[in-house]
TORPA-4810 file (N, C-alpha, C, O; in nm, 3 decimals):
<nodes>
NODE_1_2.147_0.018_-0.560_2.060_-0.069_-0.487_2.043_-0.023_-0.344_1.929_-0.006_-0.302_X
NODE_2_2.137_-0.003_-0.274_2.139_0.025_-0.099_2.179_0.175_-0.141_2.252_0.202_-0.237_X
NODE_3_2.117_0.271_-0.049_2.155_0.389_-0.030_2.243_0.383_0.068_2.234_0.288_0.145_X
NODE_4_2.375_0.507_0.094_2.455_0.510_0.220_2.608_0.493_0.194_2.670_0.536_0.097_X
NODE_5_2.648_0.435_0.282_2.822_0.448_0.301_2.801_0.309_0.203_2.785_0.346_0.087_X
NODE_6_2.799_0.227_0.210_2.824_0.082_0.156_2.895_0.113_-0.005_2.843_0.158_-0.108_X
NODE_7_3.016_0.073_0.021_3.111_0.047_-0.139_3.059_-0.085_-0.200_3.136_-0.139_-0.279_X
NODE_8_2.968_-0.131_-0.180_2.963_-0.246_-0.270_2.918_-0.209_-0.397_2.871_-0.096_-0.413_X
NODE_9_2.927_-0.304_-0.506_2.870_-0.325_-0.619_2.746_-0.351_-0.649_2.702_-0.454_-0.599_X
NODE_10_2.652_-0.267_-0.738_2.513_-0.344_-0.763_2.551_-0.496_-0.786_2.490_-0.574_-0.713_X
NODE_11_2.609_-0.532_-0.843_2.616_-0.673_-0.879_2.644_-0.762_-0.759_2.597_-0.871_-0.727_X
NODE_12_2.746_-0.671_-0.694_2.783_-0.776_-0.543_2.630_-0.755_-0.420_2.596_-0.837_-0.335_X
NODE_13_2.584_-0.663_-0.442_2.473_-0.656_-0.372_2.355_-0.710_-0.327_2.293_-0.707_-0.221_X
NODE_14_2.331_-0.789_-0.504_2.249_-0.849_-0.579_2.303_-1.012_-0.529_2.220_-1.102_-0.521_X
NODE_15_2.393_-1.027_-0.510_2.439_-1.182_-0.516_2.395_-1.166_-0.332_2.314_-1.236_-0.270_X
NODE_16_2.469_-1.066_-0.285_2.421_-1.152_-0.161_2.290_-1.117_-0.081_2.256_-1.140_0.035_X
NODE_17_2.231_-1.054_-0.184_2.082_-1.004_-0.080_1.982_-1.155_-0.137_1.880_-1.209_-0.094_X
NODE_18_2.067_-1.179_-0.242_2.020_-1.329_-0.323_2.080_-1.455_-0.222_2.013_-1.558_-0.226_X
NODE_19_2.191_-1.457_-0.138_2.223_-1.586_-0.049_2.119_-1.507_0.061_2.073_-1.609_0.112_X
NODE_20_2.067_-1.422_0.115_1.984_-1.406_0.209_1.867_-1.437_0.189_1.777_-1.430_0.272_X
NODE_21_1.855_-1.484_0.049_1.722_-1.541_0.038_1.590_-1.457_0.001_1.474_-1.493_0.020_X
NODE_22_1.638_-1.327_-0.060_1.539_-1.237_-0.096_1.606_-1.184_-0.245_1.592_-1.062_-0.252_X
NODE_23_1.659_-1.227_-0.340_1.751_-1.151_-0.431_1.707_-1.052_-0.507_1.739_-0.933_-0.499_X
NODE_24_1.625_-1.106_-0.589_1.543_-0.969_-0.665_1.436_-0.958_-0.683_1.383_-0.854_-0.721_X
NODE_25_1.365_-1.087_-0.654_1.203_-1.084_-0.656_1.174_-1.243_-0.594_1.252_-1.330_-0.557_X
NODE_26_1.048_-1.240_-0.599_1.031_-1.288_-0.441_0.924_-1.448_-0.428_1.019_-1.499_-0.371_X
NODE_27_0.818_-1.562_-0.431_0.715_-1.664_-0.370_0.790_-1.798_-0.315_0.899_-1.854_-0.331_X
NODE_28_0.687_-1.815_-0.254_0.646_-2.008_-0.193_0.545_-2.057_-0.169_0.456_-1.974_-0.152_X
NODE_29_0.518_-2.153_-0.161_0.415_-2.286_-0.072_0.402_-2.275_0.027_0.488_-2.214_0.090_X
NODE_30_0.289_-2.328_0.091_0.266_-2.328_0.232_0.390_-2.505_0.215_0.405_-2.588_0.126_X
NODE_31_0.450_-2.485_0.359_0.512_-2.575_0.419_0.621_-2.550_0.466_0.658_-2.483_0.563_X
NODE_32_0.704_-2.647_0.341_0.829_-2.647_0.319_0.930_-2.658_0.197_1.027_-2.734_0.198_X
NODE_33_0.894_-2.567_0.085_0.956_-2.537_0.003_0.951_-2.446_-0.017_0.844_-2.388_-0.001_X
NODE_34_1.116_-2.350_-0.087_1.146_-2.259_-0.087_1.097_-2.165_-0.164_1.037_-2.224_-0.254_X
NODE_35_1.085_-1.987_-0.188_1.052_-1.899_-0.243_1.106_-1.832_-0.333_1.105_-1.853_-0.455_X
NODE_36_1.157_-1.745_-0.271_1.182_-1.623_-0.396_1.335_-1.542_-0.434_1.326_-1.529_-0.557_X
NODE_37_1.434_-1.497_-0.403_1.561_-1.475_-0.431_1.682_-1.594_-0.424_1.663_-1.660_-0.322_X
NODE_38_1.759_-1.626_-0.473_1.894_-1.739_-0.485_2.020_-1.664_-0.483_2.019_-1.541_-0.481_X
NODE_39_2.135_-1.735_-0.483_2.266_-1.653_-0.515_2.272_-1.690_-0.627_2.230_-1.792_-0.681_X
NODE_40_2.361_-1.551_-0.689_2.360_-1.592_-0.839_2.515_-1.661_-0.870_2.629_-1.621_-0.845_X
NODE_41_2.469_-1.768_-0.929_2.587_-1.824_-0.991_2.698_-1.780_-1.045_2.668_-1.672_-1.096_X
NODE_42_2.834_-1.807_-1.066_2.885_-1.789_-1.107_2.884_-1.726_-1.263_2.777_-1.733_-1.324_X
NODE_43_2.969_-1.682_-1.309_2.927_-1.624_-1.430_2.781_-1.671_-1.508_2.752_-1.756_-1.592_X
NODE_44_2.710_-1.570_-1.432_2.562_-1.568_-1.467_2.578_-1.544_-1.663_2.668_-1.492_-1.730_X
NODE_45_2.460_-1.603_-1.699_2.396_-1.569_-1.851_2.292_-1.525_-1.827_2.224_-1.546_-1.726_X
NODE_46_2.262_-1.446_-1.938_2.165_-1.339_-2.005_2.058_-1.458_-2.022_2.080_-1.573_-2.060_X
NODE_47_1.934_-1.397_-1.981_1.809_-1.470_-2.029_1.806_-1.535_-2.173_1.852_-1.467_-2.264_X
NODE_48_1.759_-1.649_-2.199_1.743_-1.706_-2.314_1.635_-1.597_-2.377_1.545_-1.528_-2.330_X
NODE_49_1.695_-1.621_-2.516_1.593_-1.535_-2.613_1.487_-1.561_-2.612_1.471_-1.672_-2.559_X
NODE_50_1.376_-1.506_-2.652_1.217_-1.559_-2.689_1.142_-1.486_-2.824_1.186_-1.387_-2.883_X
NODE_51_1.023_-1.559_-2.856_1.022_-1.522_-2.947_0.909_-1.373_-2.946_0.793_-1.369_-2.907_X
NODE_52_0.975_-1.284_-2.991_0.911_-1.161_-2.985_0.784_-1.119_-3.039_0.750_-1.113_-3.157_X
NODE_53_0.710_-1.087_-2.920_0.529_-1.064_-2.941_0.519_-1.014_-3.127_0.443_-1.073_-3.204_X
NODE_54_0.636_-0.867_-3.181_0.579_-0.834_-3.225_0.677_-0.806_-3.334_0.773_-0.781_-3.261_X
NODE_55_0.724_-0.791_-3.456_0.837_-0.731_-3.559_0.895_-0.661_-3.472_0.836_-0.571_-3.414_X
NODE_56_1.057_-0.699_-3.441_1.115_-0.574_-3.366_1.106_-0.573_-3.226_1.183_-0.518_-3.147_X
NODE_57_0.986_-0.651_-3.197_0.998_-0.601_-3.017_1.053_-0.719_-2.954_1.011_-0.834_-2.970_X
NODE_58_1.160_-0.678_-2.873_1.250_-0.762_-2.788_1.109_-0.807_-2.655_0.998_-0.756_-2.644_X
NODE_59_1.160_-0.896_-2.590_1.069_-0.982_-2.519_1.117_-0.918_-2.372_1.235_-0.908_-2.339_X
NODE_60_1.023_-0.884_-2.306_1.008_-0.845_-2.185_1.103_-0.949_-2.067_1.099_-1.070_-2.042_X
NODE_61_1.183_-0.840_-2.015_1.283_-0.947_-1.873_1.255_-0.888_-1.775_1.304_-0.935_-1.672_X
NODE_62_1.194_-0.801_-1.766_1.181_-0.698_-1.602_1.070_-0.616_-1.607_1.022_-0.568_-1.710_X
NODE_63_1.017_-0.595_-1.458_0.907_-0.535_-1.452_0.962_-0.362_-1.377_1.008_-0.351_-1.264_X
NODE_64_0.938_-0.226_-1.490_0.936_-0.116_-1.505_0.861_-0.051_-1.402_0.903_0.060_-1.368_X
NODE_65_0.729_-0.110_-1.327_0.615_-0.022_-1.286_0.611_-0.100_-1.157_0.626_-0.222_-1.154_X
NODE_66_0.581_0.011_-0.996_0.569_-0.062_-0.925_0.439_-0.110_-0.927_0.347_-0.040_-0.971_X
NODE_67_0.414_-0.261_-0.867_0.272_-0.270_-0.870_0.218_-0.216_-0.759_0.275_-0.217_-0.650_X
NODE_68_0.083_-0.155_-0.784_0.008_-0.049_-0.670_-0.029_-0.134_-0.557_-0.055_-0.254_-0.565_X
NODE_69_-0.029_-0.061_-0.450_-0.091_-0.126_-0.269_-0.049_-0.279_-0.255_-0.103_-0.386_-0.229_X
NODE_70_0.040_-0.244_-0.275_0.160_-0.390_-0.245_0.203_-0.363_-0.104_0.269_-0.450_-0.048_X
NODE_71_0.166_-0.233_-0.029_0.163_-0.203_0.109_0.128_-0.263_0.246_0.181_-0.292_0.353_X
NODE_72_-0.028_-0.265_0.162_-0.125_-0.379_0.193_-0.172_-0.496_0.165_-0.287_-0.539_0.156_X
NODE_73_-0.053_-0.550_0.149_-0.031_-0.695_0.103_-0.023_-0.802_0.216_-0.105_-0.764_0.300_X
NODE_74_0.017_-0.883_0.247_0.001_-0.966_0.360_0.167_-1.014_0.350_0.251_-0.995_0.262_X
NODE_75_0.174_-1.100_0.507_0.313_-1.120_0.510_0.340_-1.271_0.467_0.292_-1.363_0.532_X
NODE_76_0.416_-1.290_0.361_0.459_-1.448_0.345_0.582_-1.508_0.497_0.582_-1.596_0.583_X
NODE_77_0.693_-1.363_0.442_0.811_-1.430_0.559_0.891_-1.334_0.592_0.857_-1.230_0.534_X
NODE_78_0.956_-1.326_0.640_1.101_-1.219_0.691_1.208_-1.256_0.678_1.224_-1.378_0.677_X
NODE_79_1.309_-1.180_0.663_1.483_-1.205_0.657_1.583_-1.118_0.726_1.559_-0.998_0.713_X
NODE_80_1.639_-1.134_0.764_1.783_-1.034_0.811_1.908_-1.118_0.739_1.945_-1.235_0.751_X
NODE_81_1.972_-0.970_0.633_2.148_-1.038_0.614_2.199_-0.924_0.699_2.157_-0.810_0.717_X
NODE_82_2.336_-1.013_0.763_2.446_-0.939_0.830_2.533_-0.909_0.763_2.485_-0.887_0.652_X
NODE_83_2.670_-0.890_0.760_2.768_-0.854_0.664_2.778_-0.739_0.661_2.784_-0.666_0.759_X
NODE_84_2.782_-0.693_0.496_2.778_-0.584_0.480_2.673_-0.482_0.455_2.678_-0.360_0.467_X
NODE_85_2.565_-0.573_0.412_2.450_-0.515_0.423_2.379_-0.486_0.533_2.304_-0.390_0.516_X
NODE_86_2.375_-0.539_0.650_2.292_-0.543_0.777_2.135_-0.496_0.727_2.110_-0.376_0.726_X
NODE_87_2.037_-0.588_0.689_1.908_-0.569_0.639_1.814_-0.631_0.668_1.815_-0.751_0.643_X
NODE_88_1.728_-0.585_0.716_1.567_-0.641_0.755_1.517_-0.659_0.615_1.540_-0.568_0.535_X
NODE_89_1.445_-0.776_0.570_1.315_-0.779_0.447_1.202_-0.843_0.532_1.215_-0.911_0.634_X
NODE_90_1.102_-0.811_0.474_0.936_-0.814_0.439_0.924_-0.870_0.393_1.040_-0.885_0.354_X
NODE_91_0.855_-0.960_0.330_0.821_-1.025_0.208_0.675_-1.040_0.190_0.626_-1.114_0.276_X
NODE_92_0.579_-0.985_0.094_0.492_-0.946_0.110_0.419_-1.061_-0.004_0.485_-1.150_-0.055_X
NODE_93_0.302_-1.045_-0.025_0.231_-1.151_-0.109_0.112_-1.065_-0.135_0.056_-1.010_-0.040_X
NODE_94_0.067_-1.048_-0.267_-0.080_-1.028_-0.319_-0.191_-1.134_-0.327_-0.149_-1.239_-0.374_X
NODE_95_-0.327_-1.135_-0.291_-0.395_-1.204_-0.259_-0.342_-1.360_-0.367_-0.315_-1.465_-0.309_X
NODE_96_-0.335_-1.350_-0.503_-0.350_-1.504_-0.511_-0.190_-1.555_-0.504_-0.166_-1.673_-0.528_X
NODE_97_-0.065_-1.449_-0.464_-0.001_-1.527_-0.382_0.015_-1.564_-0.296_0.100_-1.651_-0.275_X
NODE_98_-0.063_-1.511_-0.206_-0.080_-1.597_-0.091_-0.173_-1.727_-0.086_-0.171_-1.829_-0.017_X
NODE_99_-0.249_-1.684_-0.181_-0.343_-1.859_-0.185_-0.256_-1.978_-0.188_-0.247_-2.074_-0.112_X
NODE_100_-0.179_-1.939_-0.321_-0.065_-2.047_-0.363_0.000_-2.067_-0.255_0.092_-2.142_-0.287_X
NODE_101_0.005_-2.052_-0.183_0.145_-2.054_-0.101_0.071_-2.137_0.051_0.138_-2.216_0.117_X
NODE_102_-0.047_-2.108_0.081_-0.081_-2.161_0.194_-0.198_-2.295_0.117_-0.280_-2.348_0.192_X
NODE_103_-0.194_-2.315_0.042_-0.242_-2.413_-0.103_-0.116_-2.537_-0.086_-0.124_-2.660_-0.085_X
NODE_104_-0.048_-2.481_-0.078_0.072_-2.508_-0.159_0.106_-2.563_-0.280_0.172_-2.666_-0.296_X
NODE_105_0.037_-2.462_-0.401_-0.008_-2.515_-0.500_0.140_-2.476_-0.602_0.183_-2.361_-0.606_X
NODE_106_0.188_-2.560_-0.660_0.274_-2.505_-0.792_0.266_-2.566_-0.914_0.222_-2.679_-0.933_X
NODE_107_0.305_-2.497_-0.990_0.340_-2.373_-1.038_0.293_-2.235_-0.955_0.196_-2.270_-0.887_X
NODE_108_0.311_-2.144_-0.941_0.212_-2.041_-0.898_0.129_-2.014_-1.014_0.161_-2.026_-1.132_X
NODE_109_0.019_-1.976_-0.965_-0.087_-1.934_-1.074_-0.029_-1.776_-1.176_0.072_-1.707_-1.164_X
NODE_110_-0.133_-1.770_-1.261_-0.091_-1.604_-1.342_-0.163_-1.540_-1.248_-0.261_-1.570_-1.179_X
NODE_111_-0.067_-1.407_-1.262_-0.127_-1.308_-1.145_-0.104_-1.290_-1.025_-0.159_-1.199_-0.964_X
NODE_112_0.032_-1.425_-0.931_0.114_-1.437_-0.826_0.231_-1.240_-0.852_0.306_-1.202_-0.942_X
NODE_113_0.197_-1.193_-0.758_0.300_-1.085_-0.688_0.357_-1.147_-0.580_0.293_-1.225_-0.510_X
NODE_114_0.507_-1.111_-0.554_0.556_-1.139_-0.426_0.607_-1.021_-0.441_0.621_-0.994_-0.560_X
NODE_115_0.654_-0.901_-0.338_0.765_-0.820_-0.320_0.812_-0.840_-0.159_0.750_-0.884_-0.062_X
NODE_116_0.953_-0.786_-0.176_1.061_-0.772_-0.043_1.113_-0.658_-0.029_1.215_-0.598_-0.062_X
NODE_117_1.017_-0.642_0.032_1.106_-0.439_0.091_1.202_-0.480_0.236_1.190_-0.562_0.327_X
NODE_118_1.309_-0.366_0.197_1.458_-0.410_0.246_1.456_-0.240_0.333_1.419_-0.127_0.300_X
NODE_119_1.512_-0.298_0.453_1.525_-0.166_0.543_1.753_-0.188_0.612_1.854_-0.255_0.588_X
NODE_120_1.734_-0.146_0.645_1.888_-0.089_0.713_1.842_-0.150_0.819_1.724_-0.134_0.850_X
NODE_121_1.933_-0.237_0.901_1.906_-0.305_1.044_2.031_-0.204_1.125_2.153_-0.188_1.121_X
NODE_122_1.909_-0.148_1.198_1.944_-0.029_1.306_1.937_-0.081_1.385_1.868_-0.183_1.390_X
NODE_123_2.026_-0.024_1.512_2.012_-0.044_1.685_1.889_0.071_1.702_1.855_0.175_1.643_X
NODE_124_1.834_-0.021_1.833_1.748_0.104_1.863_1.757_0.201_1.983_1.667_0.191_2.066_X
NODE_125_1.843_0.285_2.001_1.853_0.347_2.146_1.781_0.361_2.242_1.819_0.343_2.358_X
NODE_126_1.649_0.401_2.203_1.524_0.441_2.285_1.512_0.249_2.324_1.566_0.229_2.432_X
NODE_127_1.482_0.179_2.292_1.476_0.037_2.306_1.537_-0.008_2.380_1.484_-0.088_2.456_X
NODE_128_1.683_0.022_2.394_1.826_-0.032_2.441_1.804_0.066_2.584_1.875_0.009_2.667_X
NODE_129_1.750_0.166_2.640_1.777_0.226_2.751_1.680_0.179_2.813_1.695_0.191_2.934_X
NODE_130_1.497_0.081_2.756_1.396_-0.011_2.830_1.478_-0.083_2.885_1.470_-0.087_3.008_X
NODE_131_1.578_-0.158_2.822_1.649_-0.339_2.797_1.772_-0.313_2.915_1.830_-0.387_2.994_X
NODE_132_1.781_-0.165_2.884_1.941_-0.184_3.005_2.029_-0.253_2.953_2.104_-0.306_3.035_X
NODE_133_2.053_-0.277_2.831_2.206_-0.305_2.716_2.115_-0.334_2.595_2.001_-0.381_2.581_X
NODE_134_2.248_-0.270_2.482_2.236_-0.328_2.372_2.168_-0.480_2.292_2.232_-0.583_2.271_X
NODE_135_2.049_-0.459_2.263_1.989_-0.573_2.216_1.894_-0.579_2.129_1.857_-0.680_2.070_X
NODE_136_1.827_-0.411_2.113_1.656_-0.458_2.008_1.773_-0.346_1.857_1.846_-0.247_1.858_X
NODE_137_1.736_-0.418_1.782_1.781_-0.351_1.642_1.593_-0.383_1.598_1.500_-0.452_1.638_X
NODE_138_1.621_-0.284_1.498_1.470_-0.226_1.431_1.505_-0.173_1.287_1.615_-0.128_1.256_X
NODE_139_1.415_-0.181_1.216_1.443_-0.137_1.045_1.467_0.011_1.044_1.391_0.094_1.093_X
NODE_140_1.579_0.035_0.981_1.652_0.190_0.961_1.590_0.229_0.844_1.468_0.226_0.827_X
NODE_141_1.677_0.269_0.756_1.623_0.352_0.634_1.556_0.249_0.545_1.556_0.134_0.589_X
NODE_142_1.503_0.268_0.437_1.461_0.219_0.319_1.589_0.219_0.223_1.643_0.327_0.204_X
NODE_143_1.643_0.102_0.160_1.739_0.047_0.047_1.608_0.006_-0.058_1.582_0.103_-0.129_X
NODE_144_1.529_-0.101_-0.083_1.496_-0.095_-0.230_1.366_-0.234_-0.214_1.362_-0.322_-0.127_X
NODE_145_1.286_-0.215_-0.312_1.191_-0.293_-0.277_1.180_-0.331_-0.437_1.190_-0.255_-0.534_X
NODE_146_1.145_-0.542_-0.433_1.192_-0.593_-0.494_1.052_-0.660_-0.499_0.974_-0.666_-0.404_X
NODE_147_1.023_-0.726_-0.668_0.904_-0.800_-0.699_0.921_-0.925_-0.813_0.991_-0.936_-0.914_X
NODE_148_0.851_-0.987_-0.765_0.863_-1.144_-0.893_0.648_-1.139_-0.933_0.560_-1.139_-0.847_X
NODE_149_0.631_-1.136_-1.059_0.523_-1.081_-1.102_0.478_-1.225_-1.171_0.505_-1.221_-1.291_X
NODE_150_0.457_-1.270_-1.157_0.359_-1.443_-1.282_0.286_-1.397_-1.376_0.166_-1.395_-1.349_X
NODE_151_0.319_-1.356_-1.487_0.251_-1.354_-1.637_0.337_-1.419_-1.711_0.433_-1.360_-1.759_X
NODE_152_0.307_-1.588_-1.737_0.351_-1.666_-1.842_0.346_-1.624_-1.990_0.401_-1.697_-2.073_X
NODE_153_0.290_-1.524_-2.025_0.299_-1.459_-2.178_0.449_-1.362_-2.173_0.567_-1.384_-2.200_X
NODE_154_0.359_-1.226_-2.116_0.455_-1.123_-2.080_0.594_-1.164_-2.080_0.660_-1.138_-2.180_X
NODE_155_0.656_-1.234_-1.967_0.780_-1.255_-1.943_0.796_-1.422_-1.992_0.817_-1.519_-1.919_X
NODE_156_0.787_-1.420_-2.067_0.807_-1.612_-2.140_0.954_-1.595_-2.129_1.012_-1.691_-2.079_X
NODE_157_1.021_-1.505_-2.161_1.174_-1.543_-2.153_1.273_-1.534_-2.031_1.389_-1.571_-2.013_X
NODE_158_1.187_-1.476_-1.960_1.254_-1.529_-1.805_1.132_-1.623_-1.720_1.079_-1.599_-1.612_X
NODE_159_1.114_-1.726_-1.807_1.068_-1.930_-1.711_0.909_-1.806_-1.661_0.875_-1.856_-1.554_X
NODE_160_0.822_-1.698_-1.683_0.703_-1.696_-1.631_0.745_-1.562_-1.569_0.679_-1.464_-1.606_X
NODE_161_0.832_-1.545_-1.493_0.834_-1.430_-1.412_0.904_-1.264_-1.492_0.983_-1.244_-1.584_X
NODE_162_0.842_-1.191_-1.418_0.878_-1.062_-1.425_0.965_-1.006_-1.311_0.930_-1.019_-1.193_X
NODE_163_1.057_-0.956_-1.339_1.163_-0.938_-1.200_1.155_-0.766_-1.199_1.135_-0.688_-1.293_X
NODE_164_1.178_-0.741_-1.058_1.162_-0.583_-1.032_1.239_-0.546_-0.939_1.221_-0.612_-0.836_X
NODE_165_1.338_-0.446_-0.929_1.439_-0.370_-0.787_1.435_-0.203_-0.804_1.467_-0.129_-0.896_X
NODE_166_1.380_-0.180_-0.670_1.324_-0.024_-0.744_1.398_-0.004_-0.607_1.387_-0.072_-0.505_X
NODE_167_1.520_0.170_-0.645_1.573_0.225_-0.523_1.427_0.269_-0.489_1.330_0.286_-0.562_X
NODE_168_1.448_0.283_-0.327_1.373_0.297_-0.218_1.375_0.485_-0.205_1.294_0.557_-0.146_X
NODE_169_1.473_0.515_-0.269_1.490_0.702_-0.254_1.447_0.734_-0.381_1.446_0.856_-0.392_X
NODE_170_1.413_0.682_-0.477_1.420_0.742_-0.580_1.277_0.666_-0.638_1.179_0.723_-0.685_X
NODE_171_1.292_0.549_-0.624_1.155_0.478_-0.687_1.172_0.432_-0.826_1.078_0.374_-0.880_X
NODE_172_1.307_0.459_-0.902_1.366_0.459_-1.023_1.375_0.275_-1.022_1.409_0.227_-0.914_X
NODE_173_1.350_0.186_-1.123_1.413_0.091_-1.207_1.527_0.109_-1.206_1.586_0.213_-1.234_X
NODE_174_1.594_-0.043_-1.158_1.731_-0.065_-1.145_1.786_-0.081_-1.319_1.695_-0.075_-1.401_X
NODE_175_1.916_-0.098_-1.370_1.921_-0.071_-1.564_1.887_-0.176_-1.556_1.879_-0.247_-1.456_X
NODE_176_1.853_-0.207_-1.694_1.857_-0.389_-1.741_1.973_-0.474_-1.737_1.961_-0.592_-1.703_X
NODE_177_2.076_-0.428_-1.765_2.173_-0.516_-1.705_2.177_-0.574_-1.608_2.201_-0.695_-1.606_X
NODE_178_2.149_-0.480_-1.473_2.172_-0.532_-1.359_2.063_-0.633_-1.338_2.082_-0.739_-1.278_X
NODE_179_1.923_-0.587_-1.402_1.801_-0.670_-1.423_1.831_-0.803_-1.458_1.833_-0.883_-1.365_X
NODE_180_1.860_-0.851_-1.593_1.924_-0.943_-1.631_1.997_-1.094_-1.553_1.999_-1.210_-1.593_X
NODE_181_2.053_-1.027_-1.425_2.116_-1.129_-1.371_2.024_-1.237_-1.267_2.041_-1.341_-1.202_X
NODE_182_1.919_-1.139_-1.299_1.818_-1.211_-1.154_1.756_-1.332_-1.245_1.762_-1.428_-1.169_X
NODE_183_1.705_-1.373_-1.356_1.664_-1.454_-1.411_1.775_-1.628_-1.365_1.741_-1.739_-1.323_X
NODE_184_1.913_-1.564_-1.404_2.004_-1.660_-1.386_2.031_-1.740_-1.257_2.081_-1.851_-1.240_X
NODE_185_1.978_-1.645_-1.169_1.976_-1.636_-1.020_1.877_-1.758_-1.017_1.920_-1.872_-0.998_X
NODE_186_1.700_-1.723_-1.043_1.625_-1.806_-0.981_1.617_-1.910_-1.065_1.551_-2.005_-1.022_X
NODE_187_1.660_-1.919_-1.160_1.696_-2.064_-1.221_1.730_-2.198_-1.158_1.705_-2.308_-1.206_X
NODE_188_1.799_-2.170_-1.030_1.855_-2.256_-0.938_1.741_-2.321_-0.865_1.739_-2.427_-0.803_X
NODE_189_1.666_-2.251_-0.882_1.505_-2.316_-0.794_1.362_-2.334_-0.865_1.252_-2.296_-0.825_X
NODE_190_1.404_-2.420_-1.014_1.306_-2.449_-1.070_1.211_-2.589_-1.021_1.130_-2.633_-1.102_X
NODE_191_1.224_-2.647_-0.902_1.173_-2.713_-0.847_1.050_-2.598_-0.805_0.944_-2.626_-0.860_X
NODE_192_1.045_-2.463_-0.711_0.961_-2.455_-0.669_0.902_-2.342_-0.729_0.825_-2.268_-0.668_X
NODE_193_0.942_-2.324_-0.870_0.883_-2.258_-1.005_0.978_-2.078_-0.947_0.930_-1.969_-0.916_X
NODE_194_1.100_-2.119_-0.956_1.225_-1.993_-0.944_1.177_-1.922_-0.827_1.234_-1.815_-0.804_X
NODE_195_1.085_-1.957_-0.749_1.071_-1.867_-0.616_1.115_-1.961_-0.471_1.070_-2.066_-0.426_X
NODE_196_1.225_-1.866_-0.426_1.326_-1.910_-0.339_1.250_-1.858_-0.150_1.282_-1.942_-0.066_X
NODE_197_1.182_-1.765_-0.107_1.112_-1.748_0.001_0.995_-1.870_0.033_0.896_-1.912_-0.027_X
NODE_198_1.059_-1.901_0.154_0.948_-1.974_0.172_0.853_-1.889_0.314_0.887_-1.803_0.395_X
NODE_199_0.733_-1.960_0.293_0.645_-1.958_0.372_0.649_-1.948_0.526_0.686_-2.057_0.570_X
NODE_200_0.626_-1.858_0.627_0.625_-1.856_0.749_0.506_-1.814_0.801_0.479_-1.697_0.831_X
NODE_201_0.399_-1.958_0.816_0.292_-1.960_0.878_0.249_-1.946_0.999_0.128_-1.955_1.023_X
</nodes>
């Protein structure tokens, strides 16, 4: 998940980039209800089964492909965790998630993208010698950029959503296992249809 010195665990990584409020994929309402990542519970479970589109084919839990010009997406909200991660997120929205969200319409509609691209929270030297002490930190490297996708068919067995964590060096799909846990995660926020980010208008 994070490139660098950091000994943590994908799994421990995942839980707390999830109490920062960005965990593995990402929406909200305009106001005041919450968006898109949770901490994951205690001994998380495996997505409930569903029933498979086709003879044989297991039911979709994660989204494989990044979705394109998610670059140029607009901003829902921002985050910084400290700890061990020290991380700036983005949280980005595709046009009809952002409708929903300044709507404040829920369910989200089909066709809601949210992603959270995650940077390294750097000091900035050049910054710090304007300021005359230590004070502007700025986004360092790229760790991993994360998406919650709304196709109520596709992903019926994780509650509507498609979950996505793609390393930031590599661009590679995180395994399904590690995939897996994020469903359990936004479960906790089926009030505002499993998306834990809220809105910063």
């Amino acid at each position: 998940m994070f490139a660098g010195s950091t000994a943590l665990s994908r799994r421990n990584l995942h839980v707390a980039l999830a109490a920062a409020g960005f965990c593995g994929l990402i929406p909200l309402a305009a106001g005041s209800r919450p968006v898109s990542q949770a901490a994951e519970p205690q001994g998380a479970v495996s997505p409930p089964a569903a029933t498979p589109g086709a003879v044989g084919e297991a039911p979709l839990i994660f989204v494989d492909i990044i979705p394109p010009g998610y670059r140029d997406w607009r901003l829902i909200s921002v985050a910084h965790e400290e700890g061990n991660l020290h991380s700036f997120a983005a949280v980005l929205g595709n046009d009809v998630a952002i409708k929903a969200y300044r709507e404040g319409k829920l369910p989200f509609p089909e066709g809601a993208i949210i992603a959270a691209l995650h940077w390294r929270h750097a000091p900035s030297e050049e910054n710090n010698k304007v300021f005359g002490r230590a004070q502007s930190f700025v986004a360092g490297s790229a760790t991993n950029v994360q998406f919650m996708v709304k196709d109520s068919k596709k992903y019926a067995a994780t509650g509507g959503w498609g979950f996505g964590h793609f390393n930031e060096r590599d661009g590679k799909p995180a395994e399904e296992a590690f995939m897996k846990s994020c469903y359990a995660c936004h479960q906790k926020a089926k009030e505002s249809d499993l998306v834990f980010t809220r809105y910063a208008p």
